[in-house]
N, C-alpha and C positions, 0 to 999 in steps of 0.2 A: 817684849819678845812675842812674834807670831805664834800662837799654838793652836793645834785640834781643841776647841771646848769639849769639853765634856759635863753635861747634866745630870741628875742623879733622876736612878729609877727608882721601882719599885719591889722589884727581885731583891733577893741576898744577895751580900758580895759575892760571894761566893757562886752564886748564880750569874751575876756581871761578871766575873771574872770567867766563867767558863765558857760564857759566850763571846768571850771575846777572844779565848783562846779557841774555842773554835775557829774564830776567823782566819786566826793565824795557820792552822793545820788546812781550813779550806784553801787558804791560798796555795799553802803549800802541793797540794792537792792537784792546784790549779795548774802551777808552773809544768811539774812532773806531766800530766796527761798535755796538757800544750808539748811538751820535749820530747815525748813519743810518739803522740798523733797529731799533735797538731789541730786537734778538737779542745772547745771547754763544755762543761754543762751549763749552759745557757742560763740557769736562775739562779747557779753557785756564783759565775760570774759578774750576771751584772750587780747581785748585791754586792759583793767585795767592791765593785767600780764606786757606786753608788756613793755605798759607805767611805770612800777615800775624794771622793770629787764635793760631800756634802761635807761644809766645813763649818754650819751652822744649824748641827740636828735638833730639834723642838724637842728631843728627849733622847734617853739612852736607849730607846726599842727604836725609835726611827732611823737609830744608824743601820739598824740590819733587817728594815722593814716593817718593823713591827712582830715578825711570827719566827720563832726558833725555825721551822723551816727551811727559813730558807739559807740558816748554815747547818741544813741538815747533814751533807757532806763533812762537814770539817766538825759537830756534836760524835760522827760516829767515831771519826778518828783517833779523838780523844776520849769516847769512851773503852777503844783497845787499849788507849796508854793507860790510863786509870787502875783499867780491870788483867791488864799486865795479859794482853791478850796480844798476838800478831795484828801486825800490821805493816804496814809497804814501810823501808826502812828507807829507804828514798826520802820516803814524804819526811818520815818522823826526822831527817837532817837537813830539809828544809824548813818543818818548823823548827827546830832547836835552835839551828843558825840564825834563820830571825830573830830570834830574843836575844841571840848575840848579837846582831846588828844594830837592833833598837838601844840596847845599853849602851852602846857607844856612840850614839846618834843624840842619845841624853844629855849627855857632856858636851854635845856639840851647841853652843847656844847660837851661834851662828849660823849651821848647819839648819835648826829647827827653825827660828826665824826663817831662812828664804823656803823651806818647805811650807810654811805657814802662807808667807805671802803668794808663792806663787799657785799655789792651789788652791785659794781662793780666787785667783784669775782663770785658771781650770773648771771650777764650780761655774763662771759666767760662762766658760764653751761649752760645757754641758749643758745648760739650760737650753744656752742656742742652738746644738747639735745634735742632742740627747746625750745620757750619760757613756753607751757604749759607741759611740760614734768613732771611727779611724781617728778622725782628729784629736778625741779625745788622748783615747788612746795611745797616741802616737806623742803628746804633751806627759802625760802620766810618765810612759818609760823615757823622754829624753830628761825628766825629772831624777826620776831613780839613776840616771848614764849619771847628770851633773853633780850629785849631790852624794847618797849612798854609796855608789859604786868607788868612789875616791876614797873609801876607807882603805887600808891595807889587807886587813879582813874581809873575803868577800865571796861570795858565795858561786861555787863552782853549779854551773845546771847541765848536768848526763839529760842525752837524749840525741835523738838521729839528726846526723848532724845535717843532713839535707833537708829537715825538716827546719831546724832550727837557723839556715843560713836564709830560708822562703821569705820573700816579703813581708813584713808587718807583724813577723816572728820573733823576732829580737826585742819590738817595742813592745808586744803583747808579752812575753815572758819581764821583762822589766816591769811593768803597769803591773802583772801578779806578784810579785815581788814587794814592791812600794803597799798595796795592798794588806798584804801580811805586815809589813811593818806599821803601818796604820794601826792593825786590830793589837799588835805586840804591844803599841805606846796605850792605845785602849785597856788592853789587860794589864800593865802596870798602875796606870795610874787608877783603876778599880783596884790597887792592892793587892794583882798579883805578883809573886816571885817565884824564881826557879824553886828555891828550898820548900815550898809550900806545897806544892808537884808530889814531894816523897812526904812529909811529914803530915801535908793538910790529905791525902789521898781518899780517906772515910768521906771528909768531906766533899769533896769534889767529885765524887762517887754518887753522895746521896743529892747533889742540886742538877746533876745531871741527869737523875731516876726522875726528877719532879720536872726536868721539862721535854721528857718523852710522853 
């Protein structure tokens, strides 16, 4: 079966896991600002691209560039959830829904297989296009349309709907989407799980202090 590699770092799990859940709350981050303006932040997003179009990282920091930075977006999100502080409730149900998606995308071995294979034929238009290229882009979300989106479970996205009917808006909210599930299947298979969220929270606390 085709899957994401994953290499081990150098951080605690616990530190791999909250970067990775970062990812998932940046994506989510992402969808939401794409559903109401129609803008992304330009470094949040092309790391999420990045990190979904490389299906052969030299290491667990090259998924997301090397520098917590650049999921600085999606570190802070979850350090509201952490520190049980506000934050856009939006986001926080596009992340959660994520990791619902992801778990049932696990059981899909079939499902994971052509996710596998075909983005690694993605990883070769990226190289030729760059990674945030339309084309890209437009391969990512018809990914997420075939594949995720056939669950029964599936994620509603709020936002203006003239925004969201615009050209190249449908596959950019899809491509953020696929993204977050990337970093979701990341953050499991570094050992994260939802009950960890309430029980590990000290901890998840303190490997987040250490990479501000």
């Amino acid at each position: 079966m085709n899957t994401i590699p994953i290499h081990p770092a150098p951080e605690s799990p616990v530190g791999r896991q909250a970067l990775a859940l970062a990812g998932v709350f940046q994506a989510a981050s992402q969808v939401d600002e794409l559903a109401r303006s129609g803008q992304v932040d330009e470094r949040a997003w092309e790391t999420l691209i990045r990190a979904t179009t490389d299906t052969n990282p030299d290491s667990f920091e090259s998924i997301y560039g090397g520098h917590p930075n650049n999921l600085r977006q999606g570190l802070e999100i979850l350090e509201a959830v952490v520190g049980r502080k506000q934050a856009n409730p939006v986001v926080l149900r596009y992340g959660f829904s994520l990791l619902l998606l992801m778990n049932k995308l696990r059981k899909n071995d079939d499902m994971m297989a052509e996710l596998g294979q075909r983005l690694s034929r993605i990883h070769g238009q990226a190289d030729h296009f760059g990674a945030i290229h339309e084309n890209v882009i437009a391969s990512l979300g018809e990914l997420y349309q075939d594949t995720l989106s056939t669950f029964k479970y599936r994620i509603v996205v709020q936002g203006d709907p003239s925004l969201l009917q615009s050209p190249m808006m449908p596959e950019r909210v899809r491509a953020a989407l696929l993204t977050g599930v990337r970093f979701a299947l990341l953050w499991h298979q570094q050992g994260g799980r939802r009950w960890k969220l309430v029980f590990q929270r000290g901890a998840l606390k303190r490997a987040l202090d250490e990479l501000n």
